[in-house]
C-alpha positions as CSV (number, residue, x, y, z in Angstrom):
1,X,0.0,0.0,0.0
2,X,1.8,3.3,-0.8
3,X,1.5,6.3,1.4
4,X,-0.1,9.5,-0.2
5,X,0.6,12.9,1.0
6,X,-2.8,13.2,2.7
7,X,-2.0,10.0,4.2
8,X,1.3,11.8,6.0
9,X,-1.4,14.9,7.1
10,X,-2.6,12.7,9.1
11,X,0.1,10.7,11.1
12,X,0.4,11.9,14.3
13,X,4.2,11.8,14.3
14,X,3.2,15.0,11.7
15,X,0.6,17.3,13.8
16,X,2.4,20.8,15.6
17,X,-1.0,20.7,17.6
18,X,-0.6,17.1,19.4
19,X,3.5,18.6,19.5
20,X,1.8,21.2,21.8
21,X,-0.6,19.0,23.5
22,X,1.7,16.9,24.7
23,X,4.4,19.4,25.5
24,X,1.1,21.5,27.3
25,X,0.5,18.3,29.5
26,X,4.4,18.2,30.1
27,X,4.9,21.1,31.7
28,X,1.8,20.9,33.7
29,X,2.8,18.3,35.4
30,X,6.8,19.8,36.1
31,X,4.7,23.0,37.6
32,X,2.9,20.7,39.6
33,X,5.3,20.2,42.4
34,X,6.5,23.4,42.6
35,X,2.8,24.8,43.1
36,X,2.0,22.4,45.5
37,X,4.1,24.0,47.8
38,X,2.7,27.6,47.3
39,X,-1.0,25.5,47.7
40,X,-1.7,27.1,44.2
41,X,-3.1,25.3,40.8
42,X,-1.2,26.6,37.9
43,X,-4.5,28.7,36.7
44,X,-4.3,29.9,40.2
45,X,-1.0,30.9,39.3
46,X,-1.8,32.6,36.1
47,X,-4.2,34.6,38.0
48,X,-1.7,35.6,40.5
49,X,0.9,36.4,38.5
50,X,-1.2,39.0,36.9
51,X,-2.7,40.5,40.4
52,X,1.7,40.6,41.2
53,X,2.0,42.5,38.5
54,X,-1.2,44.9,38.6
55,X,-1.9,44.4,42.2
56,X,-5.7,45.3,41.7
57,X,-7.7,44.3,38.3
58,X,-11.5,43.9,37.4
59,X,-12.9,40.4,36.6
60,X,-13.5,41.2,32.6
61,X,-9.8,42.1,32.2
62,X,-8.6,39.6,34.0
63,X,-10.3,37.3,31.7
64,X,-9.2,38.9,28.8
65,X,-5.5,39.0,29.9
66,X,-5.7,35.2,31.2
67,X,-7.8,34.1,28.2
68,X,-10.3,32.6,31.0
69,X,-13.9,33.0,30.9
70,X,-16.1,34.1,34.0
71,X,-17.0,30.6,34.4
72,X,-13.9,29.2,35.2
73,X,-12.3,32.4,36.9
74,X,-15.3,33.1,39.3
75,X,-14.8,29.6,41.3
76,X,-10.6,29.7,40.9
77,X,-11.1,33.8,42.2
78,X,-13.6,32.8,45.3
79,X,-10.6,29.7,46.5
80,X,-8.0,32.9,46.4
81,X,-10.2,34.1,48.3
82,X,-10.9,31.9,50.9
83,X,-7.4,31.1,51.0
84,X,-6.6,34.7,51.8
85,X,-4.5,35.7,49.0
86,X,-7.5,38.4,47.0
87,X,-10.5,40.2,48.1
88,X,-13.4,40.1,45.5
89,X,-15.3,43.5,46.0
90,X,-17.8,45.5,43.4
91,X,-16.5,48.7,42.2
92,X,-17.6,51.9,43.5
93,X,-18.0,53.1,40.2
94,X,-20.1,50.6,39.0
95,X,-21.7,47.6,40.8
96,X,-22.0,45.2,38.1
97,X,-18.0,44.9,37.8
98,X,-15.9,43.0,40.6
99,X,-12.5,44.0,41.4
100,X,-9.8,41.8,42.9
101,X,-7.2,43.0,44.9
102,X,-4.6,41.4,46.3
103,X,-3.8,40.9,50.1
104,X,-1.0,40.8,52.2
105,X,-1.0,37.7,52.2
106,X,-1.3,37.8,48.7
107,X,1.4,40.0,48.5
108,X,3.9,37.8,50.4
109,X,3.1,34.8,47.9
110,X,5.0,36.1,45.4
111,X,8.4,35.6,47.3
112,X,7.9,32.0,47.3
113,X,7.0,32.1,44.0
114,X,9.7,34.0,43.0
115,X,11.9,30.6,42.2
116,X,9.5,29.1,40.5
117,X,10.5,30.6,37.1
118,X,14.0,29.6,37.8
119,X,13.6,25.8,38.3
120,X,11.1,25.9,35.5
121,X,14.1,27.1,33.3
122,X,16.4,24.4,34.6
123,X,13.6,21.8,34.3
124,X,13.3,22.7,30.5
125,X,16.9,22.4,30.1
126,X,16.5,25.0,27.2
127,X,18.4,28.4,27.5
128,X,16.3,32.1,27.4
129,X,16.8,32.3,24.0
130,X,15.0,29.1,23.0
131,X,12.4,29.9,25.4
132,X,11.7,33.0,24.3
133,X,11.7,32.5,20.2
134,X,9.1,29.6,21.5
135,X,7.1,31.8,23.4
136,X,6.8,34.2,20.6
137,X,6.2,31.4,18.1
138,X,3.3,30.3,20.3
139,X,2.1,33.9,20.9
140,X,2.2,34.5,16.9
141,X,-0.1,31.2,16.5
142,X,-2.7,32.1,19.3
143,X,-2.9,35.3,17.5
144,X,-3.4,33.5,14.1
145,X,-5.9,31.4,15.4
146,X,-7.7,33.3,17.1
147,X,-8.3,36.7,14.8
């Protein structure tokens, strides 16, 4: 039986998106013992990451930076909060739109955290430059596929 092109389009060996998948599922699980002992998931992470960064941020932006919808950040933001690490609060402004802030406690995450990108980087065993030309690779496709 000889092998047509279409035939290669469609061995797996072939497809960048299970390459990603599995490279996705990969790096889950290496963050997952190193968020374990900050008691966070890795979208918990996300999240707090950006409230480091911003240090207060309403719910729709926070989706939008994230690229999570209300329905999955509304339960991951109320655990942050009953953990201690964000307030949820409506905005004086408006009361339809909730604003997170972050807490002390919050706050004094991030200096755990703060070695987490580092033994990700050894974990990958890839240098800055590889990682980043990857990251922008997989920015430039998210931005393909999703325009």
């Amino acid at each position: 039986m000889t092998m047509t092109k279409q035939d290669e389009y469609l061995q797996l060996d072939n497809q960048v998106c299970f390459a990603l998948y599995s490279a996705s599922n990969a790096m889950g699980r290496a963050y997952q013992p190193l968020l374990k002992a900050l008691d966070l998931t890795y979208l918990q992470y996300i999240v707090m990451m950006v409230l480091w960064e911003q240090k207060e941020i309403n719910v729709k932006a926070l989706g939008a930076k994230t690229h999570l919808d209300s329905g999955t950040l509304t339960p991951l933001l109320k655990r942050l909060e009953t953990k201690g690490y964000v307030l949820r609060a409506r905005s004086i402004e408006d009361e339809r739109i909730r604003v997170i802030t972050l807490t002390s406690a919050g706050i004094k995450l991030k200096e755990q955290a703060q070695k987490v990108p580092v033994e990700m980087l050894c974990l990958s065993k890839m240098n800055i430059e590889e990682l980043t030309s990857l990251k922008t690779l997989c920015e430039q496709l998210l931005g393909n596929l999703t325009k």
